[in-house]
NULUMKE-991917 format. One record per residue: residue in three letters; x, y, z of N, C-alpha, C in turn. Coordinates in steps of 0.05 Angstrom, whole numbers, padded with zeros to 5 digits, always signed. Layout:
REM residues N
<atom aa="ALA" n_px="X" n_py="Y" n_pz="Z" ca_px="X" ca_py="Y" ca_pz="Z" c_px="X" c_py="Y" c_pz="Z"/>
...
END
This chain:
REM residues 128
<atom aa="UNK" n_px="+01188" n_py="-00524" n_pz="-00292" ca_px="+01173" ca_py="-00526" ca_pz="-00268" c_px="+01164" c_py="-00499" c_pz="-00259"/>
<atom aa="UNK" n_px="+01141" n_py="-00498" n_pz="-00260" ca_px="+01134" ca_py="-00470" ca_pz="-00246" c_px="+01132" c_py="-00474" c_pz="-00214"/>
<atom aa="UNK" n_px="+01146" n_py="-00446" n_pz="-00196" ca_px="+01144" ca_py="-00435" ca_pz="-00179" c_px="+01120" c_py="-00414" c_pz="-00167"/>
<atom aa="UNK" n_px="+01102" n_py="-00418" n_pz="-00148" ca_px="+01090" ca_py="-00406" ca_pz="-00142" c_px="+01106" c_py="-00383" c_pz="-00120"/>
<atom aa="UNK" n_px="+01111" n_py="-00359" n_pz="-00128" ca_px="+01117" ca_py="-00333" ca_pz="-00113" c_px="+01113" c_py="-00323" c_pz="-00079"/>
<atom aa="UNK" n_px="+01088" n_py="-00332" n_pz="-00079" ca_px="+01078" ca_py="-00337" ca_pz="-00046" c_px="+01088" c_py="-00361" c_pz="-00037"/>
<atom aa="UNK" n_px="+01103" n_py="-00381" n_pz="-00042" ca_px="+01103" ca_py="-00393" ca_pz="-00027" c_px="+01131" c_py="-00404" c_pz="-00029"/>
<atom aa="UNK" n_px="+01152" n_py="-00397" n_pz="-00049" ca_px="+01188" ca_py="-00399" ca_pz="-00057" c_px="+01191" c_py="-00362" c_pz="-00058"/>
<atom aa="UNK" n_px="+01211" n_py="-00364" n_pz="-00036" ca_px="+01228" ca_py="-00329" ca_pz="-00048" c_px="+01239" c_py="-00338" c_pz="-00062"/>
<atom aa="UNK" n_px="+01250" n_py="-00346" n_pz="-00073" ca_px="+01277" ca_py="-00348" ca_pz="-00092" c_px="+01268" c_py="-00378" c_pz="-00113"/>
<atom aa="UNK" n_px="+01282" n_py="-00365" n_pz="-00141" ca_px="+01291" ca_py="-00384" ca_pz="-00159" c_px="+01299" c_py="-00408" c_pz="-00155"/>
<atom aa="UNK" n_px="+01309" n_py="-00420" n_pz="-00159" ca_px="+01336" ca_py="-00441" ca_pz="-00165" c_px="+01355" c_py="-00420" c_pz="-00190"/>
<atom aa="UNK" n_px="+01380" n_py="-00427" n_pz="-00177" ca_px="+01397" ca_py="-00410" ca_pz="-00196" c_px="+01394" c_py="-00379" c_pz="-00205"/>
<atom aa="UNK" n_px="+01377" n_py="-00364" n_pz="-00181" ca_px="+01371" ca_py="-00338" ca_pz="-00186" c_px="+01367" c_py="-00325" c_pz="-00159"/>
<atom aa="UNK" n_px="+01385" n_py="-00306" n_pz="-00161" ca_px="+01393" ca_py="-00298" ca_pz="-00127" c_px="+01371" c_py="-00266" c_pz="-00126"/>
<atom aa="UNK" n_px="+01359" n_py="-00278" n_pz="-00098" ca_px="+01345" ca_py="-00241" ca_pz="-00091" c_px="+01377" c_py="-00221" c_pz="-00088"/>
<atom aa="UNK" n_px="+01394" n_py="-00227" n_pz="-00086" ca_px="+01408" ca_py="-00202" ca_pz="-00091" c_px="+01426" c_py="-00206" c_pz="-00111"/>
<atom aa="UNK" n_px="+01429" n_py="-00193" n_pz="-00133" ca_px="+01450" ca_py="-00201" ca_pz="-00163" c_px="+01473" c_py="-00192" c_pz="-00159"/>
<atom aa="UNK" n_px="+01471" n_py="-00169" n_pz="-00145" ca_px="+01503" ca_py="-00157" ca_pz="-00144" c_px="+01523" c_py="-00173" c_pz="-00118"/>
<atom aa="UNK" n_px="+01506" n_py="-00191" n_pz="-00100" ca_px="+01525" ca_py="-00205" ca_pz="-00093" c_px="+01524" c_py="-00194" c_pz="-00058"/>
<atom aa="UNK" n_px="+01545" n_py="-00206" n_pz="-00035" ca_px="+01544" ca_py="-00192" ca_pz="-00016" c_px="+01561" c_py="-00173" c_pz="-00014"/>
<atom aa="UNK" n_px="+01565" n_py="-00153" n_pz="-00001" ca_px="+01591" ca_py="-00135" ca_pz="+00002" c_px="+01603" c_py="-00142" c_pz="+00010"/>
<atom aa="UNK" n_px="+01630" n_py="-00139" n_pz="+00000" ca_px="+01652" ca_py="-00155" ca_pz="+00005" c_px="+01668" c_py="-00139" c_pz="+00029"/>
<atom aa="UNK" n_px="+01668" n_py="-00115" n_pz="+00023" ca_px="+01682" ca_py="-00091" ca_pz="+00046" c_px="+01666" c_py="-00081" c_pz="+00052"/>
<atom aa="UNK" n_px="+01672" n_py="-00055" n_pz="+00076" ca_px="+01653" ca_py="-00033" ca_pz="+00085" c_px="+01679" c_py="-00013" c_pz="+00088"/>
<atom aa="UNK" n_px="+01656" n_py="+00011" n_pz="+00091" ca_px="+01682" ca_py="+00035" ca_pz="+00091" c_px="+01681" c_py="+00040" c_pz="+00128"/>
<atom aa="UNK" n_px="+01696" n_py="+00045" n_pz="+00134" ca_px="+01710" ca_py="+00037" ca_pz="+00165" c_px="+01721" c_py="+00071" c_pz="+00169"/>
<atom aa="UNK" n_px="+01707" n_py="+00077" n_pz="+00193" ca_px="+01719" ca_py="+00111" ca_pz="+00204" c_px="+01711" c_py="+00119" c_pz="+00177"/>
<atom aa="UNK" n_px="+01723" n_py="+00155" n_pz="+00185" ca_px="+01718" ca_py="+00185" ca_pz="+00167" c_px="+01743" c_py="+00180" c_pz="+00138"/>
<atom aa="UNK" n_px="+01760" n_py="+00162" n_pz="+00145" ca_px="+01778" ca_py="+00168" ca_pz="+00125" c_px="+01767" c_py="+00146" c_pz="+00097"/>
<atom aa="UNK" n_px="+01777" n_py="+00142" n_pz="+00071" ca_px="+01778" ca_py="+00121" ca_pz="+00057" c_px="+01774" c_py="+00096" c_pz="+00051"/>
<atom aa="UNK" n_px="+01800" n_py="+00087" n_pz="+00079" ca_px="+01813" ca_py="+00067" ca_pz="+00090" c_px="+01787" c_py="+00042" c_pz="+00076"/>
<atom aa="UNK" n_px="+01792" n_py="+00018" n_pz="+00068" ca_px="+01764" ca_py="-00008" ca_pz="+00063" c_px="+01789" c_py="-00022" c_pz="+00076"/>
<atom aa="UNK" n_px="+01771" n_py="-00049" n_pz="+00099" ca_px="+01777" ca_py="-00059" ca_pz="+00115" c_px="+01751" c_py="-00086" c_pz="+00107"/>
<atom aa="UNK" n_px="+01762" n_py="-00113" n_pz="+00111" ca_px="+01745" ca_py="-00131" ca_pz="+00108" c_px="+01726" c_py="-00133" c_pz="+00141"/>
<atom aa="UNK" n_px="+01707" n_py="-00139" n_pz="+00129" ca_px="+01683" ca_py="-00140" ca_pz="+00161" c_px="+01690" c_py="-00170" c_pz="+00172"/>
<atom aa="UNK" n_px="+01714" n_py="-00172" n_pz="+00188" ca_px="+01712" ca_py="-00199" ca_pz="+00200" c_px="+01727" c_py="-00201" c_pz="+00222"/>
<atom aa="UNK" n_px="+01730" n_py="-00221" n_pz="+00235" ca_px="+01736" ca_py="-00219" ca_pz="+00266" c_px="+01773" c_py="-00208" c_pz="+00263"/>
<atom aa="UNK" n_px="+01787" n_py="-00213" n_pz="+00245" ca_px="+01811" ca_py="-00206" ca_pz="+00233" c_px="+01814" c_py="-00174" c_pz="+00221"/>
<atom aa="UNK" n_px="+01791" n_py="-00159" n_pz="+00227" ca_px="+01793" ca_py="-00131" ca_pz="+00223" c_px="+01801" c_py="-00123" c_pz="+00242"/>
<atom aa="UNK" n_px="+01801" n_py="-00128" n_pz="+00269" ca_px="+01812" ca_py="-00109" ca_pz="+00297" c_px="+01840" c_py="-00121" c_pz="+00295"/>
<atom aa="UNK" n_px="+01846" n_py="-00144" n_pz="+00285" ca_px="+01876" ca_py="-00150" ca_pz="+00289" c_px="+01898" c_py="-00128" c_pz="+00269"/>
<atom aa="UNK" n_px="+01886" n_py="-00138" n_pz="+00240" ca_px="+01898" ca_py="-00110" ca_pz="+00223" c_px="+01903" c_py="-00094" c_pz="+00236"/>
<atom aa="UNK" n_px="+01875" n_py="-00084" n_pz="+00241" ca_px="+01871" ca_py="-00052" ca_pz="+00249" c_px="+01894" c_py="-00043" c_pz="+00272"/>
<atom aa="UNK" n_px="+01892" n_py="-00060" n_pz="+00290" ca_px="+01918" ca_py="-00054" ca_pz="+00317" c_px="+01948" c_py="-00065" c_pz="+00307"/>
<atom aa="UNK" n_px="+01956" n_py="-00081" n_pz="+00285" ca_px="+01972" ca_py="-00082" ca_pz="+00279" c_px="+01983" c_py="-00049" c_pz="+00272"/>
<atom aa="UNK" n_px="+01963" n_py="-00042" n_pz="+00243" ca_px="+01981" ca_py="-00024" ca_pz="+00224" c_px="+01969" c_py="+00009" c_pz="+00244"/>
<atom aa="UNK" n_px="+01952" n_py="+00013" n_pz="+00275" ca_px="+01954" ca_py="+00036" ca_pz="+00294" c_px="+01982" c_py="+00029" c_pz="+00302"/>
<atom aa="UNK" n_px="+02002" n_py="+00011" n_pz="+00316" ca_px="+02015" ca_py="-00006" ca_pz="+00319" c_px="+02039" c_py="+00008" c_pz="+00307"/>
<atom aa="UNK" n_px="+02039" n_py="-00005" n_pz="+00284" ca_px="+02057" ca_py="+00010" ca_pz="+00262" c_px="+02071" c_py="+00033" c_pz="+00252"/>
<atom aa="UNK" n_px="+02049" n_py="+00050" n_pz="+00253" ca_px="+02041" ca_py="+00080" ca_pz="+00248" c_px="+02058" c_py="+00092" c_pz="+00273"/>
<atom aa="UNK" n_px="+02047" n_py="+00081" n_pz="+00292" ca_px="+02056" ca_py="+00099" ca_pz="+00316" c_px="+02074" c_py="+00096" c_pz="+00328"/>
<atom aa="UNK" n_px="+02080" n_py="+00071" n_pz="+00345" ca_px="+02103" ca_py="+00063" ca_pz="+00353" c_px="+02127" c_py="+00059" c_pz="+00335"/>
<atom aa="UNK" n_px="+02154" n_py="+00066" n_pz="+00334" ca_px="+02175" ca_py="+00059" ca_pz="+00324" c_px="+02191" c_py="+00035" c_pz="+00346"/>
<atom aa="UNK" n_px="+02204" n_py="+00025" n_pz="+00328" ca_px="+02215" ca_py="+00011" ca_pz="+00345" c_px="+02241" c_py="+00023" c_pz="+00369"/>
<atom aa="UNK" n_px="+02248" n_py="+00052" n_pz="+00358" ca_px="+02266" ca_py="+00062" ca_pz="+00378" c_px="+02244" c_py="+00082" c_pz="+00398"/>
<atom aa="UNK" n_px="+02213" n_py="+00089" n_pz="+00382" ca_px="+02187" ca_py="+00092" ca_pz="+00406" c_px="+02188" c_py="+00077" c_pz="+00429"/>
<atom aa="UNK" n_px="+02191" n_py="+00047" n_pz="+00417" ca_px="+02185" ca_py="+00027" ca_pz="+00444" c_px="+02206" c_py="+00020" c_pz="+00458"/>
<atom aa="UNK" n_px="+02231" n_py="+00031" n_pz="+00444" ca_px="+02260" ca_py="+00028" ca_pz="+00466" c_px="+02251" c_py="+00045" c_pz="+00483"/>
<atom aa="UNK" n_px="+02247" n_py="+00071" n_pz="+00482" ca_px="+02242" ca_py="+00103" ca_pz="+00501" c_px="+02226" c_py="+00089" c_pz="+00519"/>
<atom aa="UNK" n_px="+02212" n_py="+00074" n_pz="+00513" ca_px="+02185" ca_py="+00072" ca_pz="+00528" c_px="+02188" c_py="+00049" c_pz="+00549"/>
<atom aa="UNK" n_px="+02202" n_py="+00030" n_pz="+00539" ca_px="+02213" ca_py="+00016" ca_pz="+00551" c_px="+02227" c_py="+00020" c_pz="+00579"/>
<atom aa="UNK" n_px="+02255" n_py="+00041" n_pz="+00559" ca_px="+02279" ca_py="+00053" ca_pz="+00585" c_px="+02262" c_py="+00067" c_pz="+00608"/>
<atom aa="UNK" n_px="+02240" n_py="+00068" n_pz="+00603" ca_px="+02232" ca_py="+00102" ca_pz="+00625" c_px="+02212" c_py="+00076" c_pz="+00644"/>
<atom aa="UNK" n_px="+02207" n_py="+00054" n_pz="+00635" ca_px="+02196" ca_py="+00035" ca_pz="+00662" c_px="+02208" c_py="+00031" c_pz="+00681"/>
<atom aa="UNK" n_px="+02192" n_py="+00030" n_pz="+00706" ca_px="+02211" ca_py="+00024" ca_pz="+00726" c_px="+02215" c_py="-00004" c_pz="+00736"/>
<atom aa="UNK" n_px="+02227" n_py="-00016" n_pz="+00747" ca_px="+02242" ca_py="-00046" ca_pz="+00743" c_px="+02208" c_py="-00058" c_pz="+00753"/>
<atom aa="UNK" n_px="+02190" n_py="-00061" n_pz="+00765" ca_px="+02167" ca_py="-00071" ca_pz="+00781" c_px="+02144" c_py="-00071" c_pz="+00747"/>
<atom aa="UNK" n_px="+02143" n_py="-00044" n_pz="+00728" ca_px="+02128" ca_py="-00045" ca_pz="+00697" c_px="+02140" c_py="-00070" c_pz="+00678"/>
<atom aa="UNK" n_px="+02169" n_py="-00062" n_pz="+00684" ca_px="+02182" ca_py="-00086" ca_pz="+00659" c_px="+02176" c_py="-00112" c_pz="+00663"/>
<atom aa="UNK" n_px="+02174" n_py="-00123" n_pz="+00700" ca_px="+02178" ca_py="-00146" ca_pz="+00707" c_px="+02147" c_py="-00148" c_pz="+00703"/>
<atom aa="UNK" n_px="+02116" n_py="-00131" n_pz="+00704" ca_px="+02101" ca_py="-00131" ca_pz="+00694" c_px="+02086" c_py="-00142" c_pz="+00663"/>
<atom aa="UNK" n_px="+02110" n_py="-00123" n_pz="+00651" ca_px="+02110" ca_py="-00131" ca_pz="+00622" c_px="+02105" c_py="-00157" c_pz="+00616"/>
<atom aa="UNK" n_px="+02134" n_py="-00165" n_pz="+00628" ca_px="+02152" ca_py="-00191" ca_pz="+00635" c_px="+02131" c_py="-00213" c_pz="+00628"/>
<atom aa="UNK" n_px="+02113" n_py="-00204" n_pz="+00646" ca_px="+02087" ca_py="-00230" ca_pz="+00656" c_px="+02071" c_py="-00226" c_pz="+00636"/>
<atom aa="UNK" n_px="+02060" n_py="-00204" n_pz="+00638" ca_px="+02031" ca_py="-00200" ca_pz="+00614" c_px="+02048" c_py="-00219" c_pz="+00581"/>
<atom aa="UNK" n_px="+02071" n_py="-00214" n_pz="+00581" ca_px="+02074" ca_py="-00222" ca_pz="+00556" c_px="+02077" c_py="-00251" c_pz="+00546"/>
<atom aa="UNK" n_px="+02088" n_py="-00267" n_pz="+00570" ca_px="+02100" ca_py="-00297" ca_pz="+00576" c_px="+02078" c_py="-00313" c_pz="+00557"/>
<atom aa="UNK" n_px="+02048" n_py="-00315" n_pz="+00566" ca_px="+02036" ca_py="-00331" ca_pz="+00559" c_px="+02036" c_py="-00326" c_pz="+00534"/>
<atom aa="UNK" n_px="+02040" n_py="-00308" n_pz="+00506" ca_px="+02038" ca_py="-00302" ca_pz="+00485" c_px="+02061" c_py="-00319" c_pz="+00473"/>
<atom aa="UNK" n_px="+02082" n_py="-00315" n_pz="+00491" ca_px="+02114" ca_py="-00315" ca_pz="+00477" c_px="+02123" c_py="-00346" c_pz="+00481"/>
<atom aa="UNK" n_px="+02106" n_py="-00366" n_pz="+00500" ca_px="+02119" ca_py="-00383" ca_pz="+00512" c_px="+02089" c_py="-00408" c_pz="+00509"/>
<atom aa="UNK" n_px="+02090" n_py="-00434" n_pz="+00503" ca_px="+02081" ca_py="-00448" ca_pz="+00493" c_px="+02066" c_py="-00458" c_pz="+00531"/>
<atom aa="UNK" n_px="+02043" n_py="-00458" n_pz="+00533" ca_px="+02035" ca_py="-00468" ca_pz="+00558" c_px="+02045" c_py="-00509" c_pz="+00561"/>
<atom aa="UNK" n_px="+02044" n_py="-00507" n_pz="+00581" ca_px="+02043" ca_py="-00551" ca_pz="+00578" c_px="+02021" c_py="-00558" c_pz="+00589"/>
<atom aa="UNK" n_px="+02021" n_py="-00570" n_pz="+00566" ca_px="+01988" ca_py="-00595" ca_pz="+00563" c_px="+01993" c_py="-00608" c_pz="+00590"/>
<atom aa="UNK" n_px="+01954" n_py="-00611" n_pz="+00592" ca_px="+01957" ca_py="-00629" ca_pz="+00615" c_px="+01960" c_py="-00661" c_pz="+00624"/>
<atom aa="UNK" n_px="+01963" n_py="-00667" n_pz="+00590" ca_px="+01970" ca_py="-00697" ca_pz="+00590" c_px="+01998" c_py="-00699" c_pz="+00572"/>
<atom aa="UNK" n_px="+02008" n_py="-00673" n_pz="+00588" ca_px="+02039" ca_py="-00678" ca_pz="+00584" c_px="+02054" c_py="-00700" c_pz="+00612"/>
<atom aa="UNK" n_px="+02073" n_py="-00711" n_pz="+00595" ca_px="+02092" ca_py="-00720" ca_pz="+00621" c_px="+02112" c_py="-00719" c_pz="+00630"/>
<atom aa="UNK" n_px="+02122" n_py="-00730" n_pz="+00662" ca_px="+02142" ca_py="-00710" ca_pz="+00664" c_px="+02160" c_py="-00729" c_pz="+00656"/>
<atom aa="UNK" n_px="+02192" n_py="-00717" n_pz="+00666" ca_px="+02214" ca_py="-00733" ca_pz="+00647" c_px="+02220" c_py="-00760" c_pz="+00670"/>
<atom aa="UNK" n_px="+02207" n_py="-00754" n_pz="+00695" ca_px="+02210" ca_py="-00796" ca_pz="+00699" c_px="+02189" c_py="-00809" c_pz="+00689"/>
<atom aa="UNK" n_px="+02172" n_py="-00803" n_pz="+00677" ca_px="+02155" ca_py="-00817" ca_pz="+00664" c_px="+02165" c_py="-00819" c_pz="+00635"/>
<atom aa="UNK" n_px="+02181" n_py="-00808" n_pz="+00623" ca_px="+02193" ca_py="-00810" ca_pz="+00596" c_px="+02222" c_py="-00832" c_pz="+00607"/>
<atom aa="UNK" n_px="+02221" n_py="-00835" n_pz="+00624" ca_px="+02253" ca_py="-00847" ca_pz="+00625" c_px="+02243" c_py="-00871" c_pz="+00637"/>
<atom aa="UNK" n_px="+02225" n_py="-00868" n_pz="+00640" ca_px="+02211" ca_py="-00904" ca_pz="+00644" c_px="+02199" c_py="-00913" c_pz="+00622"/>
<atom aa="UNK" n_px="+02189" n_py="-00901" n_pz="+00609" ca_px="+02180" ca_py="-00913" ca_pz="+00586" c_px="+02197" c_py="-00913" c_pz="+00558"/>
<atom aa="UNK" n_px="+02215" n_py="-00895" n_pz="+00562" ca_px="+02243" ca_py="-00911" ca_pz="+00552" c_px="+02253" c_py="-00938" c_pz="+00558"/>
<atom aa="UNK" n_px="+02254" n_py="-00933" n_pz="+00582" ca_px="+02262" ca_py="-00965" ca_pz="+00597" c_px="+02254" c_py="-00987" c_pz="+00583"/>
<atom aa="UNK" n_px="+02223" n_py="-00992" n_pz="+00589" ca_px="+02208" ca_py="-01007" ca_pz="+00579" c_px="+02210" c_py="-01008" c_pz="+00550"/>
<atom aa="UNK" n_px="+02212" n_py="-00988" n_pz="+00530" ca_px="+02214" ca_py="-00991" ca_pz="+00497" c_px="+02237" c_py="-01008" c_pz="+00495"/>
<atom aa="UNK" n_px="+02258" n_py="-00996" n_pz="+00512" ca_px="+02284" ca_py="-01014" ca_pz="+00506" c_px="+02281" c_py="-01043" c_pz="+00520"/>
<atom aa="UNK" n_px="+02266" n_py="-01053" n_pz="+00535" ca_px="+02274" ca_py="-01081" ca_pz="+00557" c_px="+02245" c_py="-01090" c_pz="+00530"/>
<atom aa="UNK" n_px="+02233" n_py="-01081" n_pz="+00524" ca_px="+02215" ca_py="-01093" ca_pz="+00499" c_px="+02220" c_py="-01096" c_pz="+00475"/>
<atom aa="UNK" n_px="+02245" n_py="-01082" n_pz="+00466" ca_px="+02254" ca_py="-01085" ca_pz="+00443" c_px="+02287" c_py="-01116" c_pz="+00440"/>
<atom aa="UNK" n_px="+02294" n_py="-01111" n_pz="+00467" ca_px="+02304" ca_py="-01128" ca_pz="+00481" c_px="+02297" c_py="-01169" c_pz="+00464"/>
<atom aa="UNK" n_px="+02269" n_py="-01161" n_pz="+00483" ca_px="+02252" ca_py="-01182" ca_pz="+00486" c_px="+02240" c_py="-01189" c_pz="+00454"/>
<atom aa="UNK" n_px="+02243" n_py="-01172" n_pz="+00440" ca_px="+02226" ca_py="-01175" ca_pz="+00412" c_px="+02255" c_py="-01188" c_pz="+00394"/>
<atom aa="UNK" n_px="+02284" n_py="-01187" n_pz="+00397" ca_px="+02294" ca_py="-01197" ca_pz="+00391" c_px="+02310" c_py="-01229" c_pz="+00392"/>
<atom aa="UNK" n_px="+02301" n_py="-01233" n_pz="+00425" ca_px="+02299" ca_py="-01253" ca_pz="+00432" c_px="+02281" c_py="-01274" c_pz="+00421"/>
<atom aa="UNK" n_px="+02261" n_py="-01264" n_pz="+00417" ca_px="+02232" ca_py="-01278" ca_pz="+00398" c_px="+02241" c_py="-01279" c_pz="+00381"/>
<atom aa="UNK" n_px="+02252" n_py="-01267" n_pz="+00364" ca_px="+02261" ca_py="-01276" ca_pz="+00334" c_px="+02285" c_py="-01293" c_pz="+00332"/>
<atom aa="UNK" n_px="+02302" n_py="-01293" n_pz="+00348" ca_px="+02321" ca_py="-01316" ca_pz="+00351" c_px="+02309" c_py="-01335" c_pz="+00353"/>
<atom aa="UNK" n_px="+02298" n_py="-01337" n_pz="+00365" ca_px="+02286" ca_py="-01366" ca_pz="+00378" c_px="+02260" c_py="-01377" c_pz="+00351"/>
<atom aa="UNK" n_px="+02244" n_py="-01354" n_pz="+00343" ca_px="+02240" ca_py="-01362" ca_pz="+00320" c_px="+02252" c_py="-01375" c_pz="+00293"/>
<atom aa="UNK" n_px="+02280" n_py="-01356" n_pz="+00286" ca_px="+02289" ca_py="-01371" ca_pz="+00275" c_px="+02303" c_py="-01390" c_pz="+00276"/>
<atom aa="UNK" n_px="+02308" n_py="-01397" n_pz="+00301" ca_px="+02320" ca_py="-01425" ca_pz="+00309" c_px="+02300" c_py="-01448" c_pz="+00299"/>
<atom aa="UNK" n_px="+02276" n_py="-01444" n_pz="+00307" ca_px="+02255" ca_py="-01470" ca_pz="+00319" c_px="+02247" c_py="-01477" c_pz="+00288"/>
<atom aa="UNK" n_px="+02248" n_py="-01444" n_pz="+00271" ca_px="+02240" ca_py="-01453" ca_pz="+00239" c_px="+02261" c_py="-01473" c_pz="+00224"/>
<atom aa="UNK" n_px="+02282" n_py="-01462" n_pz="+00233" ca_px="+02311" ca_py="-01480" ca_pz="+00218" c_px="+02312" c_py="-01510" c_pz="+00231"/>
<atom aa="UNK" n_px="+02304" n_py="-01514" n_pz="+00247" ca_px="+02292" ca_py="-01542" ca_pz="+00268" c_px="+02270" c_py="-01555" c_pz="+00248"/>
<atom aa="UNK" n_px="+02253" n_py="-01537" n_pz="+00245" ca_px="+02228" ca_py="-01550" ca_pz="+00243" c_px="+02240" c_py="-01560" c_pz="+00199"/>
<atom aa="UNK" n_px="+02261" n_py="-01544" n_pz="+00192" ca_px="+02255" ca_py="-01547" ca_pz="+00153" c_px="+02274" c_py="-01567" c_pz="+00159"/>
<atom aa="UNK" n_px="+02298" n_py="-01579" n_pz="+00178" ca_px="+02313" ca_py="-01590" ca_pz="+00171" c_px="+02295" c_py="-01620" c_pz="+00180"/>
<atom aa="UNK" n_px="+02272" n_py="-01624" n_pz="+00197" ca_px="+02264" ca_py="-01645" ca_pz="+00211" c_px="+02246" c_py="-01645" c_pz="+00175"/>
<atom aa="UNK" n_px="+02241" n_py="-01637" n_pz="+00155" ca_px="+02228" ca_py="-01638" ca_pz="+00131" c_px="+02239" c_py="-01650" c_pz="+00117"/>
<atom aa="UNK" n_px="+02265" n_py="-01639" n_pz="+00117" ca_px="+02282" ca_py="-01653" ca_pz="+00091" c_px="+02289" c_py="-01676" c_pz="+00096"/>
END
């Protein structure tokens, strides 16, 4: 099938660029290749993160807050550390009623089967 040029850029099965997209870029003055994606600033502040702080860094840094920064901390950090509740969570008298009810229904679902199999053993012996 021929392709007219003016009016298809591209082949089928033949790419305007051969070598492909770039996969990295070179990032700052140093070396360093870092993928271009929304997950490059997380790396990136992880392993600044890393590098710099020690973990007996962030004890020092810690000790020298004064009780009003920590209780600060405290907060800024909660929502990270601590699971928020949904708003079609419920609360626990609403779980202890509907316990209730599973059990006064499960109750009742056994009662039905008694009585089922009563009325069946009624109904094979009125057969024979």
């Amino acid at each position: 099938m021929h392709y007219n040029s003016h009016l298809m850029t591209f082949i089928p099965g033949q790419s305007g660029n051969p070598t492909g997209r770039p996969k990295l870029r070179v990032v700052g003055a140093g070396s360093e290749r870092m993928r271009h994606s929304s997950r490059t600033v997380k790396g990136a502040l992880e392993r600044f993160i890393k590098r710099n702080y020690t973990a007996r860094k962030l004890q020092q840094l810690f000790d020298a807050m004064s009780e009003k920064q920590r209780l600060e901390l405290y907060q800024a950090a909660l929502p990270y550390l601590m699971p928020r509740p949904q708003a079609d969570a419920i609360t626990p008298e609403e779980a202890e009623e509907l316990y209730t009810k599973q059990v006064q229904l499960e109750q009742r679902n056994k009662q039905l089967e008694k009585q089922l199999k009563e009325l069946t053993s009624v109904g094979q012996e009125r057969i024979s």
